[in-house]
C-alpha positions in Angstrom: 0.2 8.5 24.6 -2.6 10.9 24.4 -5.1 8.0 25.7 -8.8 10.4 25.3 -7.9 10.9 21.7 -7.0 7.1 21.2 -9.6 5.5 22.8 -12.5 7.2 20.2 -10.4 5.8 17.2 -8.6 2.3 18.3 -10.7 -0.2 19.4 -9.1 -3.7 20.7 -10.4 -6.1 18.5 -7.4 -8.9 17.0 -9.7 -10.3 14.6 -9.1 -10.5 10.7 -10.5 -8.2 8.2 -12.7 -9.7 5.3 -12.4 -7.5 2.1 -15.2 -6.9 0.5 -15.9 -4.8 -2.9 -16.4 -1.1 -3.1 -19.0 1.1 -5.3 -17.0 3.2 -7.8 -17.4 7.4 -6.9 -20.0 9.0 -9.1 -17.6 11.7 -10.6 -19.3 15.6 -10.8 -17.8 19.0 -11.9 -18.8 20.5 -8.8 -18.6 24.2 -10.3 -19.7 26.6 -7.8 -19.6 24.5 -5.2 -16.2 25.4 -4.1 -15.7 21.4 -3.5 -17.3 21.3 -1.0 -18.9 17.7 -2.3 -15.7 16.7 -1.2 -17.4 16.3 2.1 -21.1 15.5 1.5 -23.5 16.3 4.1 -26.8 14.5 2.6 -28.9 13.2 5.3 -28.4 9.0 5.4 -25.0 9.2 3.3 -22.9 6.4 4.7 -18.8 5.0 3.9 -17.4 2.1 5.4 -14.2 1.9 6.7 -11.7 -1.0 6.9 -9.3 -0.2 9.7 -6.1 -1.2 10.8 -4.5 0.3 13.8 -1.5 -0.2 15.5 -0.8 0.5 19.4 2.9 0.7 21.2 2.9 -0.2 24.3 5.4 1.3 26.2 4.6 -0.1 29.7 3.7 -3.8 28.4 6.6 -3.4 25.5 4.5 -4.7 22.8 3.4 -3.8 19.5 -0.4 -4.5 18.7 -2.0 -4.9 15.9 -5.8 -4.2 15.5 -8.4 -4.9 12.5 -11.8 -4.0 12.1 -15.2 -2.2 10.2 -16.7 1.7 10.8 -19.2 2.9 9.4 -19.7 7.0 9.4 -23.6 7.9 8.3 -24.7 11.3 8.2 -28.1 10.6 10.3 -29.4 14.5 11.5 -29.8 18.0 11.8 -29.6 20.9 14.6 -28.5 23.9 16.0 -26.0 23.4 18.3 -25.1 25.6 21.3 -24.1 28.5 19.2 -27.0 28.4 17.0 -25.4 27.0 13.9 -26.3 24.7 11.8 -24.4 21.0 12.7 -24.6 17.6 10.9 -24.6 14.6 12.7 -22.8 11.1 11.8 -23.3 8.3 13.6 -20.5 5.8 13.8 -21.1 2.4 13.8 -18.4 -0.6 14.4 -17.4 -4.4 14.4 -15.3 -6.8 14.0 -15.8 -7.7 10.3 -18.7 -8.0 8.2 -20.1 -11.2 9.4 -20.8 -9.2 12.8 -23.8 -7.0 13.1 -23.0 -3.2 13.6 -22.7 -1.6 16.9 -23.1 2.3 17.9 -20.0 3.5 19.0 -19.8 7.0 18.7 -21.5 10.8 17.2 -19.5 12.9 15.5 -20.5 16.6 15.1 -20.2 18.5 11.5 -20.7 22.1 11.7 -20.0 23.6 7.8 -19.2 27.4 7.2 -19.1 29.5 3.9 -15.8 28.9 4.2 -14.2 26.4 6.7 -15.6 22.5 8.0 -15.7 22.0 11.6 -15.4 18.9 12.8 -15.9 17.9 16.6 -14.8 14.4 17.7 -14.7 13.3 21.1 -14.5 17.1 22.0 -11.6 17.7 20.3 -12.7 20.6 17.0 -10.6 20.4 14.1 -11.1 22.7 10.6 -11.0 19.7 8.6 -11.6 21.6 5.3 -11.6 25.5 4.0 -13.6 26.7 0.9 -13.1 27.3 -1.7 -10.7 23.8 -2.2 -7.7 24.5 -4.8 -4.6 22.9 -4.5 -1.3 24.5 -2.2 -4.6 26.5 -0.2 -3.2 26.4 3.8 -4.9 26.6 7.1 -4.5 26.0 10.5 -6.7 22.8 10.9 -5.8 22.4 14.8 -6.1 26.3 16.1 -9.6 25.1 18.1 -7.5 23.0 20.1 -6.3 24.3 23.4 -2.9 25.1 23.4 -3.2 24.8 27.4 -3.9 20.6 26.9 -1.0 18.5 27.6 -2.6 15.5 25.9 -3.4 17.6 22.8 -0.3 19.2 23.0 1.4 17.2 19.6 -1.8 18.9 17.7 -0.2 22.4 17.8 0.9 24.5 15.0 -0.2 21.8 12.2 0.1 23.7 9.1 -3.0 22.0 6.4 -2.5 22.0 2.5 -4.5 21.1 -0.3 -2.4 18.6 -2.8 -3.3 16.5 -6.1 -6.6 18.0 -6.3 -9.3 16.4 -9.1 -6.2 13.4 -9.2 -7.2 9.6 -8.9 -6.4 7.7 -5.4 -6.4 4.4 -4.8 -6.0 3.7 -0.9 -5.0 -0.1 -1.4 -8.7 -1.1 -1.3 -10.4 1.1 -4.2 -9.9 3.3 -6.7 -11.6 6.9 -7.1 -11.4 9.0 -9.6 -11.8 12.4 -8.3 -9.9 12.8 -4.8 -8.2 15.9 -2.8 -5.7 15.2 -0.4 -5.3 17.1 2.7 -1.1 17.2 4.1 -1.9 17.5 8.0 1.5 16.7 9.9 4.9 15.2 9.0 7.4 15.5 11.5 10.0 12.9 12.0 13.1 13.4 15.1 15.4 10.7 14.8 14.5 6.3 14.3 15.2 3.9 16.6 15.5 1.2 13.9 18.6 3.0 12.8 19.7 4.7 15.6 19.5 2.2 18.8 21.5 4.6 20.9 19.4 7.4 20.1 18.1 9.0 23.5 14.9 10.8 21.9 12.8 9.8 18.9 9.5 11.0 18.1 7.2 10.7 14.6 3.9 12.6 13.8 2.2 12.1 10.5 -1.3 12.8 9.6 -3.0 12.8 5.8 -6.9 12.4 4.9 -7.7 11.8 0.9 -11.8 13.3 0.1 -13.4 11.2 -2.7 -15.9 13.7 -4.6 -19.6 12.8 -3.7 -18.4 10.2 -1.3 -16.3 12.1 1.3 -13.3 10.9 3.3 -11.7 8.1 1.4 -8.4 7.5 3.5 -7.1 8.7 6.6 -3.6 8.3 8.1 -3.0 9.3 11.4 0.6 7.8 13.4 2.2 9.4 16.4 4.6 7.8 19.1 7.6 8.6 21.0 10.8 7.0 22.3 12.8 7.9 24.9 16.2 6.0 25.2 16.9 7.6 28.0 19.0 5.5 30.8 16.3 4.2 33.4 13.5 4.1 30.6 11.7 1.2 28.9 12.9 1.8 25.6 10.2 1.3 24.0 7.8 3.7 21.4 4.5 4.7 22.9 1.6 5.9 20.6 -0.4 4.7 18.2 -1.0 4.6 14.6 -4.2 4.5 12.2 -5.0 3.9 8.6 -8.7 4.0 7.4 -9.6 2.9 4.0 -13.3 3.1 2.6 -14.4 -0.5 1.1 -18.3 0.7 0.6 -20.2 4.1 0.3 -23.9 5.4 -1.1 
């Protein structure tokens, strides 16, 4: 399990998650633009997340189940070591929303004429290219180091625009002007199925944008098996699914 990639989104809290109601999107025809309201960068813009992640445990052999709140808010501006102009977001987190918020982490926007890069942890992804139109595809991991063993799964992810200016609801609210972003889908083999298998594997990755509010849903799952005599027989990795309940 790539376990510096993890830690910054899983956090171990086993509490339950209290839903609570989200603002409807103001919808714009964003023009010239080039949808790039698809990811708003207006200084003390804020979405809250309800997340629920999933870790295997390959060592432990257990499947956990984690719940919880973020909140990203775009709090700042600066030029960062090469000069260009970068957004911060500060994200918050608890437990649920009768806990106060905590700081738990700064992530780094730095937005091109035509490309969004996004620096998490250290890890820089091209989360979005410009102008948006649907079946557009990048390379939204070619930042990362090839030469990183625990980023190694990120390689060669091929990026594509889909259902753009289509509704989404992400199980928790509805939007009404969305773009979805096809990161990863790779499956090799289920265990579920297959129980003699001796390799199994699963990568998927999607993010939905919500016009004027930004990332609206994210799905991000990737584990291994390895049935291999002598092993645990067990997946290890992790999987993620953010829904916004609340934005600005």
């Amino acid at each position: 399990m790539n376990k510096r990639f993890l830690s910054v989104l899983l956090v171990s809290f086993l509490i339950s998650l209290t839903m609570f109601s989200c603002k409807k999107e103001t919808v714009s025809n964003y023009g010239s633009d080039q949808g790039k309201g698809y990811f708003p960068l207006n200084i003390g813009h804020f979405v809250v997340y309800d997340v629920d992640s999933t870790i295997w445990d390959d060592f432990r052999q257990v499947k956990t189940i984690h719940k919880y709140q973020m909140r990203y808010t775009v709090t700042d501006t600066f030029h960062n070591e090469d000069n260009r102009f970068t957004y911060s977001i500060l994200v918050h987190i608890r437990n649920n929303d009768t806990f106060q918020w905590q700081e738990h982490r700064i992530i780094y926007v730095t937005p091109t004429a035509t490309t969004l890069e996004y620096l998490e942890s250290g890890v820089r992804f091209i989360k979005m290219v410009f102008p948006v139109a649907n079946d557009v595809e990048w390379k939204g991991n070619s930042l990362i180091s090839a030469g990183d063993q625990d980023f190694e799964y990120f390689q060669d992810w091929n990026y594509q625009y889909k259902d753009q200016e289509q509704s989404f609801n992400n199980g928790k609210a509805f939007f009404d002007n969305t773009v979805t972003v096809l990161e990863a889908d790779e499956t090799v083999n289920d265990p579920e199925t297959m129980p003699d298998v001796s390799y199994a594997s699963k990568t998927f990755a999607k993010e939905v944008y919500g016009y004027n509010v930004g990332m609206v849903y994210r799905e991000m799952t990737h584990w291994t098996y390895d049935g291999s005599p002598g092993q645990s027989h067990f997946r290890r990795g992790y999987s993620v699914v953010m829904r916004a309940v609340d934005h600005n």
